[in-house]
C-alpha distance (Angstrom), angle and dihedral (degrees) to the residues before:
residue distance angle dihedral
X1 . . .
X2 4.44 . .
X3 3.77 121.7 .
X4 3.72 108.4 -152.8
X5 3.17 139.4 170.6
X6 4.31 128.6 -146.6
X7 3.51 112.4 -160.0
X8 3.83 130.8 156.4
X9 3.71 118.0 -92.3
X10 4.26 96.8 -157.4
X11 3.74 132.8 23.8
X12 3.54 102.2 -40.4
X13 4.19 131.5 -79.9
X14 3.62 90.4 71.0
X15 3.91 89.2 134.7
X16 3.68 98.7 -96.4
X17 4.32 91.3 156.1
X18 3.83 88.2 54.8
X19 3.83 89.7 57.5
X20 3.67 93.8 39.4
X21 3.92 92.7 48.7
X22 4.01 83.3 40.9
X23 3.99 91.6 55.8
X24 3.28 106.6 29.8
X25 4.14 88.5 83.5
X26 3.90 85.4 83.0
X27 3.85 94.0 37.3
X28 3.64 126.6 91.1
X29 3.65 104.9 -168.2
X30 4.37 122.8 27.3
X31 3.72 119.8 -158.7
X32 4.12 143.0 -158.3
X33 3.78 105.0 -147.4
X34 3.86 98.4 177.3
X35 4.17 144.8 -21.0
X36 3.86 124.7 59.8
X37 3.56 144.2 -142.1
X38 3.97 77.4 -25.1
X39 3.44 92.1 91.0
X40 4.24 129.2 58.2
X41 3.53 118.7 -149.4
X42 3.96 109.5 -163.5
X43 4.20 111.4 -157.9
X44 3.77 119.7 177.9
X45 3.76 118.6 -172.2
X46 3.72 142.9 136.7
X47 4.10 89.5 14.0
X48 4.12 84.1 -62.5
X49 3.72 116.7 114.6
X50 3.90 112.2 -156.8
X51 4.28 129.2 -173.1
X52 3.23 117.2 -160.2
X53 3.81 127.9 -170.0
X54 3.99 103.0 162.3
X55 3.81 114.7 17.6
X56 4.03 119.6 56.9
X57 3.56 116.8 -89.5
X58 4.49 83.0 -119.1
X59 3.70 84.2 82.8
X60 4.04 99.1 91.5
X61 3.70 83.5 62.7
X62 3.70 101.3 92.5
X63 4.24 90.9 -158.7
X64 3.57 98.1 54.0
X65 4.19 136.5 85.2
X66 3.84 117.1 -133.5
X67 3.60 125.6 -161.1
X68 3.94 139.7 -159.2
X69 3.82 109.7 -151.5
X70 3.57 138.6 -147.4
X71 3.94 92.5 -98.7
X72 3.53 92.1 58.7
X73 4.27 121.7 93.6
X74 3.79 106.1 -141.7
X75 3.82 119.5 -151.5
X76 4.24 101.4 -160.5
X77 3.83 98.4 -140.8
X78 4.04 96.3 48.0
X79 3.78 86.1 51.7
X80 3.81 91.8 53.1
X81 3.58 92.4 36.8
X82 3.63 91.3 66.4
X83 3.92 95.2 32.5
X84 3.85 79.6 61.9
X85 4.14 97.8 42.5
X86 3.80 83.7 56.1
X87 3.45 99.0 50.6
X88 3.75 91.6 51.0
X89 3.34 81.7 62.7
X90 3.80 108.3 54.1
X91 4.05 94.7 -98.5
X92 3.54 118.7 115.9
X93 3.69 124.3 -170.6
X94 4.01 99.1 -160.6
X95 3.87 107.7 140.1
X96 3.77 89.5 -8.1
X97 4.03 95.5 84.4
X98 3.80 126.9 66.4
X99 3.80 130.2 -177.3
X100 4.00 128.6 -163.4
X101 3.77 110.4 -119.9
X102 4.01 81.3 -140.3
X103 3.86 94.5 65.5
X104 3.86 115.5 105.9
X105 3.44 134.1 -118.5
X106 3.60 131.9 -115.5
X107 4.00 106.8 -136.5
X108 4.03 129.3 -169.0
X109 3.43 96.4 -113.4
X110 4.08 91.0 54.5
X111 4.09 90.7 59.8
X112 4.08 88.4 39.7
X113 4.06 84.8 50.7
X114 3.93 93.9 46.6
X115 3.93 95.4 49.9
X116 3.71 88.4 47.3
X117 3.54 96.2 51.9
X118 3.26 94.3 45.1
X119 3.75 106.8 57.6
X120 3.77 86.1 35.5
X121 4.18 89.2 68.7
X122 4.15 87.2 40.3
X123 3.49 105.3 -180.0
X124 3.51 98.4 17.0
X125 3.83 93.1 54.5
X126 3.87 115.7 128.7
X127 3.84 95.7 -128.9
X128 3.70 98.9 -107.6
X129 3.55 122.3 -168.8
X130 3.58 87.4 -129.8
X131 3.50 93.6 -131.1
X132 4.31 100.9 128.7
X133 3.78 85.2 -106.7
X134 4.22 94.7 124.9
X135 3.79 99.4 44.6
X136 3.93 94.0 43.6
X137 3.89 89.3 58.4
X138 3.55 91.0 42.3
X139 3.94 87.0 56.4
X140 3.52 85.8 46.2
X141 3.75 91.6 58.4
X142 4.19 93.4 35.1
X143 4.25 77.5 66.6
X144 3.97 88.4 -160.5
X145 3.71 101.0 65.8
X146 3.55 106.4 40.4
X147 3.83 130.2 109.2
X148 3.73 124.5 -149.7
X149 3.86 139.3 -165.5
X150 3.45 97.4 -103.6
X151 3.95 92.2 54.6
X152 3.68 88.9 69.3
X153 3.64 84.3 73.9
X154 3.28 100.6 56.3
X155 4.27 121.1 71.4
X156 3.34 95.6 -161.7
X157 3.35 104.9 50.3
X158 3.95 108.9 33.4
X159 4.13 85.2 62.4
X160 3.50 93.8 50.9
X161 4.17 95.3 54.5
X162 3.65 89.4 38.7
X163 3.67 89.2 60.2
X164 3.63 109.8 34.4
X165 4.14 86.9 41.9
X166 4.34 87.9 50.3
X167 3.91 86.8 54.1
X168 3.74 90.1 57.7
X169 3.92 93.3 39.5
X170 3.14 97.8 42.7
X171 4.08 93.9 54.0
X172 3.82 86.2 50.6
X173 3.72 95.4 53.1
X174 3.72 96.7 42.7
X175 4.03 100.1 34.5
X176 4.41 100.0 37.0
X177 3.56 100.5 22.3
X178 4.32 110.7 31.3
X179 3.89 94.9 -121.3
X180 3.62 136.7 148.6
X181 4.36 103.4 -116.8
X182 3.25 132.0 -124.1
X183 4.09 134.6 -82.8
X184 3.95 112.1 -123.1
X185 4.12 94.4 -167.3
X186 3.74 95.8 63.6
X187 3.76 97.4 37.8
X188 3.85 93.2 54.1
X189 3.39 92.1 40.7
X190 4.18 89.6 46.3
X191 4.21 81.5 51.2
X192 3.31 110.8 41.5
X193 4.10 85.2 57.0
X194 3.92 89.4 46.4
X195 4.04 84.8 60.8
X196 3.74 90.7 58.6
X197 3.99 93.6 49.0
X198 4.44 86.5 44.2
X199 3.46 99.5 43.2
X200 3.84 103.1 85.0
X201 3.96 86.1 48.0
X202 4.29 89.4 49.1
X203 3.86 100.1 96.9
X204 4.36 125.5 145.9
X205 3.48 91.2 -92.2
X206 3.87 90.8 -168.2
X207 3.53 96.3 60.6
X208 3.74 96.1 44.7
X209 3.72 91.4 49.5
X210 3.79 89.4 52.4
X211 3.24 102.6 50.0
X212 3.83 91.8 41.0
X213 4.02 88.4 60.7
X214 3.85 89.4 42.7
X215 3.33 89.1 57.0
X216 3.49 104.3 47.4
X217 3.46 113.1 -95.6
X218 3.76 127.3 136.9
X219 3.60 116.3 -112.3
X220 3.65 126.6 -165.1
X221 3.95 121.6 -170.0
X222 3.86 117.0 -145.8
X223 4.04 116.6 -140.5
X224 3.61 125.2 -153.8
X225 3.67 122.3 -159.9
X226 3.48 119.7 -2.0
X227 3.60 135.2 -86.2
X228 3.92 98.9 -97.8
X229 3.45 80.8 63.9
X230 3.86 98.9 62.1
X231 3.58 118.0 120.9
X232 4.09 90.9 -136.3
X233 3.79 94.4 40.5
X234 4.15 114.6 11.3
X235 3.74 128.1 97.1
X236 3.85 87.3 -63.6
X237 3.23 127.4 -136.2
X238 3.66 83.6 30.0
X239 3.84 98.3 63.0
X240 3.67 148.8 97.9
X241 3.73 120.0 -93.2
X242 4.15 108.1 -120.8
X243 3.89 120.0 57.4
X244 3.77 109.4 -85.2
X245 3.79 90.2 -174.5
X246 3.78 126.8 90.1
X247 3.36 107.8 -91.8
X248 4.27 84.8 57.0
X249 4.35 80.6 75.9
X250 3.82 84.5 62.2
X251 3.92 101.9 49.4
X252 4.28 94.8 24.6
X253 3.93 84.5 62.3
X254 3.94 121.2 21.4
X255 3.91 107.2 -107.5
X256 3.08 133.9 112.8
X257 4.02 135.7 -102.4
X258 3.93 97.8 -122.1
X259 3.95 80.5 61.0
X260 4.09 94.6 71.6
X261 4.02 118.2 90.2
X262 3.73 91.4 175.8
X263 3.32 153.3 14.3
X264 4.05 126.1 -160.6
X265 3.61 122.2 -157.6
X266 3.99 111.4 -150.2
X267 4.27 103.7 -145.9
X268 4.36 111.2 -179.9
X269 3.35 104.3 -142.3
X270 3.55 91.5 -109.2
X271 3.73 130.4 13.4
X272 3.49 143.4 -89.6
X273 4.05 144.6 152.3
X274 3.44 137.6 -178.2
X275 3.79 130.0 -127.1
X276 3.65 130.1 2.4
X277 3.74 131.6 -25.1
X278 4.03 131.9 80.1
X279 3.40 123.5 -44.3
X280 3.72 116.6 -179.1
X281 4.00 106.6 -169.0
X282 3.82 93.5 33.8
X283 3.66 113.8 149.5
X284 4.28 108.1 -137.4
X285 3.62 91.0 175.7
X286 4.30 149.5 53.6
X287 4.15 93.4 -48.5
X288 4.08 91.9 51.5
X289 3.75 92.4 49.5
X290 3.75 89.0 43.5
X291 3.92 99.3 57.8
X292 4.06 88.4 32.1
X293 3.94 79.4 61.6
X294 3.64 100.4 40.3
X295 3.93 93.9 42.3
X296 4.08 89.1 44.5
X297 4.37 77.9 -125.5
X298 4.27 96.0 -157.2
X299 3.92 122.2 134.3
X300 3.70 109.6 -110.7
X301 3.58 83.1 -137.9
X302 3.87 112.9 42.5
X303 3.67 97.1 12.9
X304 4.05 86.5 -126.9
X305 3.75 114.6 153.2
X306 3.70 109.6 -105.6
X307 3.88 117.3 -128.0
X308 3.73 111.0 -115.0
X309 3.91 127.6 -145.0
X310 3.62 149.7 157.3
X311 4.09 121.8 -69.7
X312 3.85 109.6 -86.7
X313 3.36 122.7 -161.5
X314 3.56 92.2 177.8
X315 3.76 86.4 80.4
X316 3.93 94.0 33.8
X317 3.87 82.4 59.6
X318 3.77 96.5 51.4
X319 4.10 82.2 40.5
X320 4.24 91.0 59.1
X321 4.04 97.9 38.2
X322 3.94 95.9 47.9
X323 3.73 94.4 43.6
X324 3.79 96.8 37.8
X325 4.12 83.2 -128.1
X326 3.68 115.1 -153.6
X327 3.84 91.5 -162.6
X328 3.83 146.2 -26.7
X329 3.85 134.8 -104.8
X330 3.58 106.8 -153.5
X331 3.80 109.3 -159.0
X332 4.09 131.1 -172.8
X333 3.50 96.5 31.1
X334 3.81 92.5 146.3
X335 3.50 88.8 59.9
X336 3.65 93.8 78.8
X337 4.32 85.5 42.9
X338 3.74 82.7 119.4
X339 3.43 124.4 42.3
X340 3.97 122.9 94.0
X341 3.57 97.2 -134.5
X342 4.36 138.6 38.3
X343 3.96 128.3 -166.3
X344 3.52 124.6 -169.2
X345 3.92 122.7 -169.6
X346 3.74 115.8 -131.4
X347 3.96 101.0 177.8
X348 3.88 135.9 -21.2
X349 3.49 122.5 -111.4
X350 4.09 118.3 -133.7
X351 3.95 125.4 -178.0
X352 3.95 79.3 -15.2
X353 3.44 97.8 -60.4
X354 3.93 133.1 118.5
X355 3.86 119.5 -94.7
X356 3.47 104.9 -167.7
X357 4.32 102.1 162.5
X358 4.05 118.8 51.0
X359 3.88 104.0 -98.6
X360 3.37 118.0 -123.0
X361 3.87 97.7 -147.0
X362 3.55 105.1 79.8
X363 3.97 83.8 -158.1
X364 3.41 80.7 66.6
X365 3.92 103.9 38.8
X366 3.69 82.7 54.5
X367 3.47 92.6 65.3
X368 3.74 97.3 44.1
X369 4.35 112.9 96.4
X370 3.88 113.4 -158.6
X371 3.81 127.6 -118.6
X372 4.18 122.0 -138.2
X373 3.06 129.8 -151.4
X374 4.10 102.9 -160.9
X375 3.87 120.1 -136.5
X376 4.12 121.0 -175.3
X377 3.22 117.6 -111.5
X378 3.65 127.9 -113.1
X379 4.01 100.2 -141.6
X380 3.89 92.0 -162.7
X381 3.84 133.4 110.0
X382 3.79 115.1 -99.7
X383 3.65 95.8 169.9
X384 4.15 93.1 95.2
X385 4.35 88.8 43.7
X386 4.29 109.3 109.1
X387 3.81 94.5 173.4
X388 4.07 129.6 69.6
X389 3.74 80.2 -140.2
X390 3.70 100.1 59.2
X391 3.72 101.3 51.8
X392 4.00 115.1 106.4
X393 3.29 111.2 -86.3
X394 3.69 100.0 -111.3
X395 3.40 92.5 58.3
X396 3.83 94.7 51.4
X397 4.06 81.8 49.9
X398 3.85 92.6 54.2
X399 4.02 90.0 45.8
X400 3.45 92.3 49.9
X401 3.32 94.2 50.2
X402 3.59 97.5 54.1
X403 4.41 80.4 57.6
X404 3.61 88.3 58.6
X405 3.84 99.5 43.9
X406 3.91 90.0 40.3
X407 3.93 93.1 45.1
X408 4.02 73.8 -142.1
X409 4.18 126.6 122.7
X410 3.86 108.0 -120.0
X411 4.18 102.2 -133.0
X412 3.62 99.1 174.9
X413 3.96 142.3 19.2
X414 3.35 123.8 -169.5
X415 4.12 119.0 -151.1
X416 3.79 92.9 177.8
X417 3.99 150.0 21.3
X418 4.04 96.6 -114.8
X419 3.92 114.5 82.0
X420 3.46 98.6 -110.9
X421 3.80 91.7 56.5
X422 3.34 91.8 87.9
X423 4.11 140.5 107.1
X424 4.00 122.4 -143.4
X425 3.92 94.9 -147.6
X426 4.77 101.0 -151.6
């Protein structure tokens, strides 16, 4: 029995589903502890290619029970969306999928509020994914206006919110932003059928959770995004709004710390992030475009390009001490298979003295300039190797360094985007 949670251990799209899908052979039970259709999870196995945005990437394993918890914000027609795309594809998720009653819906008017807001700011816009995620957790917080799972299953009470929350929205839209409002028939109407099609998935996820662990079972907890993207401890402003970290697994899904064993860290091999906010190794010119290129570098959501950069372990350090990381999957490392040279950043320099911890005044990030350390490249393929032993030695140089800068154990490496692409590092 292990209890373990995978989260991402830089800005996001470090490869966390390929982990997940990877570990979730010895798991019995794969959870969603916060986020929504926000995040894409990318899973390629068996010659089938699967994105997922909602349910945990566990799902294509037909023996194992997935669940959504309370810390995630659900958006309906993403969830059935997938429900459907698996389907198509010979996987059914009947008695296999579970969702908290306590998890929060994703309404119309939050995406038509996000968008708004968004090109209303212009350049000073966060770089949303436009997806509702921000207002729905700020509904969540506002306690008054937000609607959960569980009120789908109620007729008397999902009306009510629907209407007394579309009065509000509805002002906002028209008043602040210049848009036509919302209707209230269709949307209750729309809702009140979506709790028919959810309620054989709405079970107390807490207590199922609980007494899975107690008796047993292996439970694996799915991250999404990565933990500078937490709203407590990422690269605020520029962050998600849910706790990406660790301790999210605990409050996203109703157990209790003392129930973890382990916590893996997911580091890319290099770095990347999407939309706005800083970026201290980021690559503007020929070598970004070149591993954007080679690593095909597109949000599974948005289809944005991602910006590329060096390997910090600035960040990977700030990664390990928040979330107490037990060890690191490094993914994509055959994406730098070809390229004659490697740097790593150690610590930034700033007014000529040593920054060793991620600052978190960007004021003062901005002002920060990395330092390399340059490693040769090993211009081979890794993507057939199985064993730690048989990579090239240069590569096994570069991983080990990453050990020594982290002060982290390196349990897994990942040379490729299929499932058996992957290294178990003793």
């Amino acid at each position: 029995m292990s209890v373990r949670i995978v989260l991402g251990a830089q800005w996001g799209d470090e490869g966390k589903a390929k982990i997940v899908d990877y570990l979730t052979a010895d798991s019995d039970v794969v959870v969603r502890y916060q986020g929504g259709a926000n995040a894409g999870h990318t899973i390629k196995a068996d010659g089938l290619e699967f994105v997922f945005h909602l349910i945990p990437a566990g799902i294509v394993h037909s023996d194992k029970t997935c669940v959504i918890g309370n810390g995630v914000v659900l958006d309906p027609d993403a969830l059935f969306e997938e429900i459907e795309d698996l389907e198509s594809k010979g996987i059914s998720v009947e008695g296999r999928l579970f969702i908290s009653p306590n998890t929060h819906l994703v309404m119309p008017y939050h995406k038509r509020l996000e968008q708004a807001n968004e090109e209303k700011i212009g350049d000073a816009a966060i770089g949303t994914t436009l997806r509702g995620i921000g207002p729905t957790y700020q509904d969540k917080i506002n306690r008054s206006t937000g609607i959960r799972v569980g009120d789908l299953l109620d007729a008397e009470i999902l009306p009510k919110k629907i209407r007394t929350n579309l009065r509000e929205k509805n002002e906002i839209l028209q008043k602040i932003y210049g848009q036509e409002g919302l209707d209230e028939v269709p949307m209750i109407e729309q809702y009140m059928a979506l709790g028919e099609r959810l309620a054989p998935f709405i079970t107390d996820t807490s207590v199922y959770l609980n007494e899975a662990i107690d008796a047993g079972k292996s439970v694996l907890f799915e991250g999404s995004q990565g933990t500078l993207l937490d709203i407590d401890h990422g690269s605020y402003p520029y962050v998600t709004s849910s706790n990406t970290t660790a301790g999210g697994a605990c409050t996203g899904s109703g157990i209790g710390p003392t129930k973890i064993d382990e916590v893996i860290g997911v580091v890319k091999a290099y770095t990347t992030r999407v939309g706005n906010g800083p970026f201290p190794t980021e690559l503007t010119g020929e070598m970004g475009d070149r591993i954007r290129d080679i690593g095909q570098e597109y949000g599974a959501t948005t289809g944005r390009p991602r910006r590329c950069g060096w390997l910090d372990l600035v960040i990977v350090r700030m990664a390990v001490r928040i979330n107490g990381l037990s060890s690191i999957a490094v993914t994509r490392l055959d994406i730098l298979d070809e390229l004659e040279e490697l740097k790593i950043c150690t610590h930034y320099l700033r007014d000529g003295k040593r920054v060793e911890h991620f600052p978190s005044d960007l004021k003062v990030l901005s002002e920060c300039e990395p330092v390399y350390e340059t490693l040769p490249g090993w211009q081979t393929p890794t993507d057939h190797i199985r064993t730690y032993a048989d990579l090239p030695e240069k590569a096994r140089n570069y991983l080990d360094r990453i050990t020594e800068l982290a002060k982290t154990p390196i349990s897994i490496v990942s040379v490729g985007p299929d499932r058996d692409e992957t290294i178990p590092v003793d």
